[in-house]
C-alpha positions in Angstrom: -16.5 52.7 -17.4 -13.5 51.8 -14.7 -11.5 54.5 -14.4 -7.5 54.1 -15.4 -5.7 55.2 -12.5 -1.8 54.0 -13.7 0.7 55.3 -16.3 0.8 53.6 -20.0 3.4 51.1 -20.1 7.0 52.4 -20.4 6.1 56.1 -19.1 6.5 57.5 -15.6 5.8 60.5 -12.8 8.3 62.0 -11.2 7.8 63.8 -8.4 9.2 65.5 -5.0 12.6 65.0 -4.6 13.5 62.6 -7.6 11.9 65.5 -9.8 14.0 67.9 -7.8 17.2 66.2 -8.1 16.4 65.6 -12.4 16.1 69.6 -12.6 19.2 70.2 -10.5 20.8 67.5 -12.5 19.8 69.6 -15.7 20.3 73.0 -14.4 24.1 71.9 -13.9 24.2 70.1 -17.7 22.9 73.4 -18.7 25.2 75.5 -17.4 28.6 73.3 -18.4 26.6 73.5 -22.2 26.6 77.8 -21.7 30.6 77.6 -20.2 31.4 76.4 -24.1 29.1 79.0 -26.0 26.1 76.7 -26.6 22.5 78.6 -27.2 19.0 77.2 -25.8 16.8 75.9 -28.0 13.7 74.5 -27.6 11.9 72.8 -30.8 8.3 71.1 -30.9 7.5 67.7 -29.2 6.2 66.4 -32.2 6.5 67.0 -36.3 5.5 66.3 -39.3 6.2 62.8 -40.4 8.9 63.7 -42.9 10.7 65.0 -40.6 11.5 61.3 -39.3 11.2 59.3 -42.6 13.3 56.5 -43.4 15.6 58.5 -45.6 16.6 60.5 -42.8 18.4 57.6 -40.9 16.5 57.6 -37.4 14.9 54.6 -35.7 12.1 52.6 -38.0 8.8 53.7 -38.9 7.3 50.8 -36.8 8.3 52.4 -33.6 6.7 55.6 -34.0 4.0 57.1 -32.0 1.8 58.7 -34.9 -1.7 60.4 -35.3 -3.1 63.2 -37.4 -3.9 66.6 -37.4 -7.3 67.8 -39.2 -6.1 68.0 -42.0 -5.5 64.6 -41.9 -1.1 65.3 -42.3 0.3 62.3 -40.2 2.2 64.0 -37.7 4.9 61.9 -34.9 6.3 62.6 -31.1 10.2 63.1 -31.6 11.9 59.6 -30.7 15.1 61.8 -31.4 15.9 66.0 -31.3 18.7 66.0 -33.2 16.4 66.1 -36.9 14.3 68.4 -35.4 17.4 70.5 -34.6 18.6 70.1 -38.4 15.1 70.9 -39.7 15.0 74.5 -37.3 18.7 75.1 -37.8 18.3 74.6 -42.0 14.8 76.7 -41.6 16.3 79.8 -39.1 20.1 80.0 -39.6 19.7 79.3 -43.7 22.1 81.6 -44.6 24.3 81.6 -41.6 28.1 81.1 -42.5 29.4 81.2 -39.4 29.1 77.9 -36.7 26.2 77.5 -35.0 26.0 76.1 -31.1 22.8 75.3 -30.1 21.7 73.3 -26.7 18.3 71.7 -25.8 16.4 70.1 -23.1 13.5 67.7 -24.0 11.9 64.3 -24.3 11.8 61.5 -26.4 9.4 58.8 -27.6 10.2 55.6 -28.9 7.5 53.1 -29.3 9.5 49.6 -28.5 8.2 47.1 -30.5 9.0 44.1 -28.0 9.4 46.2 -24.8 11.9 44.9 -22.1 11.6 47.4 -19.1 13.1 50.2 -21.4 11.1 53.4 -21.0 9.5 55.0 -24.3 9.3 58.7 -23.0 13.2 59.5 -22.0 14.9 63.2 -20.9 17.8 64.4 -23.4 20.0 67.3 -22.5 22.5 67.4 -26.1 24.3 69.9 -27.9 24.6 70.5 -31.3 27.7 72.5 -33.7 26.3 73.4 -37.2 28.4 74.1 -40.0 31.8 73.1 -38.6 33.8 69.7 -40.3 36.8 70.6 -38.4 38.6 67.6 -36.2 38.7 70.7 -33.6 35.1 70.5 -33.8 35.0 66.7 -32.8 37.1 67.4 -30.1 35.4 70.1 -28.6 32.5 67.6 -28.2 33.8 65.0 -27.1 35.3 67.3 -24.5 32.3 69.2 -23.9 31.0 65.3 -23.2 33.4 64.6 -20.6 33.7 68.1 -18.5 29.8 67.7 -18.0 30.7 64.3 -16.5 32.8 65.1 -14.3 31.1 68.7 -13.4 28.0 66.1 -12.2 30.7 64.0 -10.2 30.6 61.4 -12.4 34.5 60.0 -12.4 34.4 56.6 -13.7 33.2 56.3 -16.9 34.7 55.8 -20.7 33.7 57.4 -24.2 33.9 55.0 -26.7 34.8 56.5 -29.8 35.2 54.9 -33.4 34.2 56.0 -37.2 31.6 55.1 -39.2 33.9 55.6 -42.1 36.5 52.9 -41.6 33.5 50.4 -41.3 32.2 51.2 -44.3 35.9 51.4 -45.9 35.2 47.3 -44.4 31.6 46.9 -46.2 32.8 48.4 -49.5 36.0 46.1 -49.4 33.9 43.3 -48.8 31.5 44.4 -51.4 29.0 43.5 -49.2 25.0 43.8 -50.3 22.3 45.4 -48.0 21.3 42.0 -46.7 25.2 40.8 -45.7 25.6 44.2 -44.3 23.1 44.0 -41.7 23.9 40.8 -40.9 27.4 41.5 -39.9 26.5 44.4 -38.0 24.3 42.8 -36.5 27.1 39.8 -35.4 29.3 43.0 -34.7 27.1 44.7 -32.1 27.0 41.2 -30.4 30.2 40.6 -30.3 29.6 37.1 -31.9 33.1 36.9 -33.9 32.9 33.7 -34.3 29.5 33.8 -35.7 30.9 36.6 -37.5 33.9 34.5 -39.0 31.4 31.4 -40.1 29.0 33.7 -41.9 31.9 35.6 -44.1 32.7 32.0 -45.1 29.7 31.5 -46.0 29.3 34.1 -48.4 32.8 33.9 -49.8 34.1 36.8 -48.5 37.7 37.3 -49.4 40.6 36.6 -47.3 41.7 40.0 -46.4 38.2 41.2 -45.8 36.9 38.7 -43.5 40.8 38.8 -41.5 40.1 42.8 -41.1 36.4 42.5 -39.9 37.6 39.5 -37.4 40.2 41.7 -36.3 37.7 44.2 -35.4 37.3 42.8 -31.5 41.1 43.5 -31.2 41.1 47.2 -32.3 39.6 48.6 -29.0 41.8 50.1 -26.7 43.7 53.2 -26.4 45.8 55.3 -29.2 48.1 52.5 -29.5 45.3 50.4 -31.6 45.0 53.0 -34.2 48.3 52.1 -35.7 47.3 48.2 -36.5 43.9 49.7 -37.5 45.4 51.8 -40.1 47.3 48.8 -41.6 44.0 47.0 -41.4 42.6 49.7 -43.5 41.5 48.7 -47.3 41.4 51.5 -48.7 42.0 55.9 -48.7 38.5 56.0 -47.1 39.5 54.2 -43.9 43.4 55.9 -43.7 41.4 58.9 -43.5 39.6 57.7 -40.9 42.2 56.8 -38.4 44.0 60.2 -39.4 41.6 62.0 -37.9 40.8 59.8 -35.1 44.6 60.4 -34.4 44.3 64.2 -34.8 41.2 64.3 -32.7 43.4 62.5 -29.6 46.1 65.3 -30.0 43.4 68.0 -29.6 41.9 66.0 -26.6 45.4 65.7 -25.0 45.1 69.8 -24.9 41.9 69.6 -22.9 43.7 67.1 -20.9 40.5 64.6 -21.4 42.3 61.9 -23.2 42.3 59.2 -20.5 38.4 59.0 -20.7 38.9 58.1 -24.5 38.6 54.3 -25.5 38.5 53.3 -29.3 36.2 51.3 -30.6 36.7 50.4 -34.3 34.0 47.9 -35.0 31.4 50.8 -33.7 28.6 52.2 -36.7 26.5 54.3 -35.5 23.1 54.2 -33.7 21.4 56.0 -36.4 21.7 56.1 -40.1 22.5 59.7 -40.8 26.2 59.5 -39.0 28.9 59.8 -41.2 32.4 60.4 -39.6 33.1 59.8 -35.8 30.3 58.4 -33.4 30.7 57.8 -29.5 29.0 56.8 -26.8 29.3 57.4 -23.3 29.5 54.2 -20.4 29.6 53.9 -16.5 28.6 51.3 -14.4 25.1 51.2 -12.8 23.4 51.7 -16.4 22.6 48.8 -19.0 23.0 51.2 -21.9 24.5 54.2 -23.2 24.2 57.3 -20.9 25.3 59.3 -24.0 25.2 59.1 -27.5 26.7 61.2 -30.4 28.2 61.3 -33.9 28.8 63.5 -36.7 26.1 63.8 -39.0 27.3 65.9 -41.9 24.4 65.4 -44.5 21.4 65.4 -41.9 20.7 69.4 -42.7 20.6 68.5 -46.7 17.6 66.9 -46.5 16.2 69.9 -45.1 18.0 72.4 -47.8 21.1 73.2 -46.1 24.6 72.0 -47.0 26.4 72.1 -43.5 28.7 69.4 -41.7 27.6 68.8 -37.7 28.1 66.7 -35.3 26.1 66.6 -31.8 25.4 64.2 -28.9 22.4 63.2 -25.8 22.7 62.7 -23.0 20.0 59.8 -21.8 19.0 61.7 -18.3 17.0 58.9 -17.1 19.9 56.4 -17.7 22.4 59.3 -15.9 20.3 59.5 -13.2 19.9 55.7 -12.7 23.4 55.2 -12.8 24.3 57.9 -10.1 22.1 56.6 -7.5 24.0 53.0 -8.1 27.6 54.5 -7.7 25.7 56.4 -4.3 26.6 59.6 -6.1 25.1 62.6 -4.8 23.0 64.9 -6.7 23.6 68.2 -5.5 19.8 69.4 -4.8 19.5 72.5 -2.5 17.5 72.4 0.6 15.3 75.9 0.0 11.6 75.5 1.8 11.4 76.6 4.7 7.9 75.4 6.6 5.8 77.7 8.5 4.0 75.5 10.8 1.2 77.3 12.8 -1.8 76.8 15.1 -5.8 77.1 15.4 -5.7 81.4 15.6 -2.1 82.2 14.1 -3.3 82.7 10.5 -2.8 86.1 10.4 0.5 86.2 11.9 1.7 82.9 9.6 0.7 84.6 6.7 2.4 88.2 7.3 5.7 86.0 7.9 5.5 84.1 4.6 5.2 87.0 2.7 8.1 88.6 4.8 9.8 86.1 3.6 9.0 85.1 0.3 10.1 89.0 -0.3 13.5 88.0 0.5 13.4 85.3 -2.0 12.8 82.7 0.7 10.9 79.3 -0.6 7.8 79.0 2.0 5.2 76.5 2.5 2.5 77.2 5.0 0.8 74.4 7.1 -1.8 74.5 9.5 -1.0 72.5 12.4 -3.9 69.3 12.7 -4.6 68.8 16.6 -4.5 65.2 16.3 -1.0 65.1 14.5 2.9 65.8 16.6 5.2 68.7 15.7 7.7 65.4 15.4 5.5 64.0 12.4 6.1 67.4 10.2 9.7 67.9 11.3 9.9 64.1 9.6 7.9 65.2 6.9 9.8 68.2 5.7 13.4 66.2 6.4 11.2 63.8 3.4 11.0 66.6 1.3 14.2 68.2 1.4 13.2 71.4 3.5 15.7 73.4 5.1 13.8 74.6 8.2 10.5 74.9 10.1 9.1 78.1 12.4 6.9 77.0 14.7 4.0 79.4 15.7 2.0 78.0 18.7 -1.3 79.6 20.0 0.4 81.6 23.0 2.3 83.6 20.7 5.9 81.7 21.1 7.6 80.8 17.4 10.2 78.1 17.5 12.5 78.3 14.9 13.9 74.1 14.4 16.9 73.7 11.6 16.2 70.4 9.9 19.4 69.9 8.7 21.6 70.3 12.1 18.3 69.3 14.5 18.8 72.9 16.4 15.7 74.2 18.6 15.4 77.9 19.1 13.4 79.7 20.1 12.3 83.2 18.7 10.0 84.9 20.7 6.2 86.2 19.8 5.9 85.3 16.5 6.6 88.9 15.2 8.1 89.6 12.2 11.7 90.6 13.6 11.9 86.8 13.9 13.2 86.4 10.5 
């Protein structure tokens, strides 16, 4: 049998410095998440089935990766945390009034039925805040959103934010049935307006209706669209909608986040369970959303808890991709330091790695091949993001070479005062 020596289609190692850089890149998400009160959690790479039926309103059943346990219970890798979050939050916080913030770091799979260079295992860094409905609440992510942005370095980029609500106030107007309704969000999320326009005629959509769903490529913009939205609206359902679209600018103007803020009216939602604002998150060097989010206030029902939420991802793959376009640096810390040393110097190697690995001091130790220059491994730790080498030579002498600045010196016998 030929041995497979490459990755499945649409999965990926990363290793050395790009794996280096991901973790920094996450330790720094992290840490923005904690600054606003967020809690780790960490919930199971895969579940039970149910936990992703259709009912719930994630991606279709078609495109995912299931197998069974033994006793026979089909069982599926997450291709999204956030019901897994709702199924631990409505299991260990049941009778727990007060909002819950909870955090999480993990990976996603998505079995793409026609795959087009997307990858099916992706990192998500998200946050989650249970059991708050509040606009304040909306605003806090959506800030939350753009301080770890711009904590990362990441300056140009734009949240698109919109309401699921005021396209459904539309597709109720419209009296649209399930078939019409996909196939104008479907014409929506392309853009095709004029495709759009042709098919409401088709189906004899009123006047009014099929003006306000045209109308939809107009209302993106800043604040200043809401107003015309608003008079666009058919009905209470989508008033309401803008009103707290408004409200939720006013709080962002407090955070002093409101210029990252574009409105996008004709939005609906990646996944089915959304059911008040959703946004996603853009910058150039990235063909999709580097984060996506929504407020999901009847996810936790489904797994016996009544409690509004809203939460968001962010696609660390896609992130990362798009920083190394814009030449963005990822701030990843030089720590090894090499300990280079000859045919004889074990001992003496070894007794200064542990010299230094007491002082919390990353070490790698490397015998020195005769065949092979001290320039090659200087090269070779610049590669790997060392910050120094000691050099211990057979006649006792230790040169002690910063990689960074390209400074020689040398430090004697090799003792351990050297350090």
């Amino acid at each position: 049998m030929k041995k497979v020596l490459h990755t499945p289609e649409g999965v990926r190692d990363i290793y050395n410095v790009e794996c280096g850089k991901k973790l920094a890149l996450e330790s720094r998400l992290k840490k923005t998440f904690h600054l606003y009160g967020y809690h780790d959690i960490q919930t199971p790479m895969f579940e039970y089935f149910d936990v992703f039926r259709e009912e719930i309103g994630t991606i279709p059943s078609r495109d995912l990766y299931k197998f069974f346990d033994k006793d026979g219970e089909t069982l599926v890798l997450r291709p999204d945390i956030t019901p897994s979050i709702a199924r631990a939050a409505a299991t260990l916080f049941g009778d727990e009034e007060v909002p819950i913030r909870l955090c999480y770091t993990g990976n996603t799979f998505v079995n793409h039925s026609n795959y087009q260079g997307r990858l099916r295992e992706v990192t998500q860094m998200g946050a989650e805040l249970i059991g708050d409905d509040s606009v304040e609440a909306d605003a806090e992510m959506l800030a939350l959103v753009i301080e770890s942005m711009l904590t990362i370095g990441v300056k140009e980029f734009q949240i698109n934010v919109g309401n699921v609500d005021y396209f459904q106030s539309l597709i109720e107007d419209a009296s649209l049935d399930e078939e019409a309704r996909e196939r104008v969000i479907e014409l929506i999320k392309n853009r095709n307006y004029f495709g759009l326009e042709e098919y409401l005629d088709s189906i004899f959509v009123k006047r009014s209706s099929k003006e306000a769903f045209v109308a939809l490529s107009e209302l993106v913009g800043g604040a200043e669209i809401l107003a015309k939205a608003k008079d666009l609206a058919p009905n209470s359902t989508g008033i309401f909608a803008i009103k707290r679209l408004e409200r939720i600018y006013e709080i962002l103007k407090l955070y002093g986040m409101e210029k990252f803020v574009t409105f996008d009216l004709s939005m609906t939602g990646m996944y089915g369970y959304y059911t008040g604002i959703v946004f996603r998150g853009y910058t150039y060097g990235s063909g999709d959303a580097i984060v996506k989010g929504g407020r999901y206030d009847h996810l936790l029902e489904k797994f016996g808890k009544i409690s509004p939420s809203i939460g968001f991802a962010i696609v660390i793959d896609e992130l990362m991709n798009a920083m190394n376009r814009q030449k963005l640096r990822i701030v990843y810390t030089r720590k090894n330091t090499i300990i280079l040393y000859e045919e004889g110097k074990t001992k003496q190697a070894v007794m200064l790695a542990k010299d230094f690995r007491k002082n919390a001091k990353n070490v790698e130790l490397i015998k020195k091949a005769d065949d092979r220059l001290l320039e090659e491994y200087i090269e070779y730790g610049k590669e790997y993001y060392a910050g120094s080498l000691v050099y211990i030579k057979q006649d006792g002498e230790v040169v002690m070479i910063n990689l960074v600045t390209g400074e020689h010196k040398i430090a004697g016998n090799g003792s351990k005062s050297t350090t």
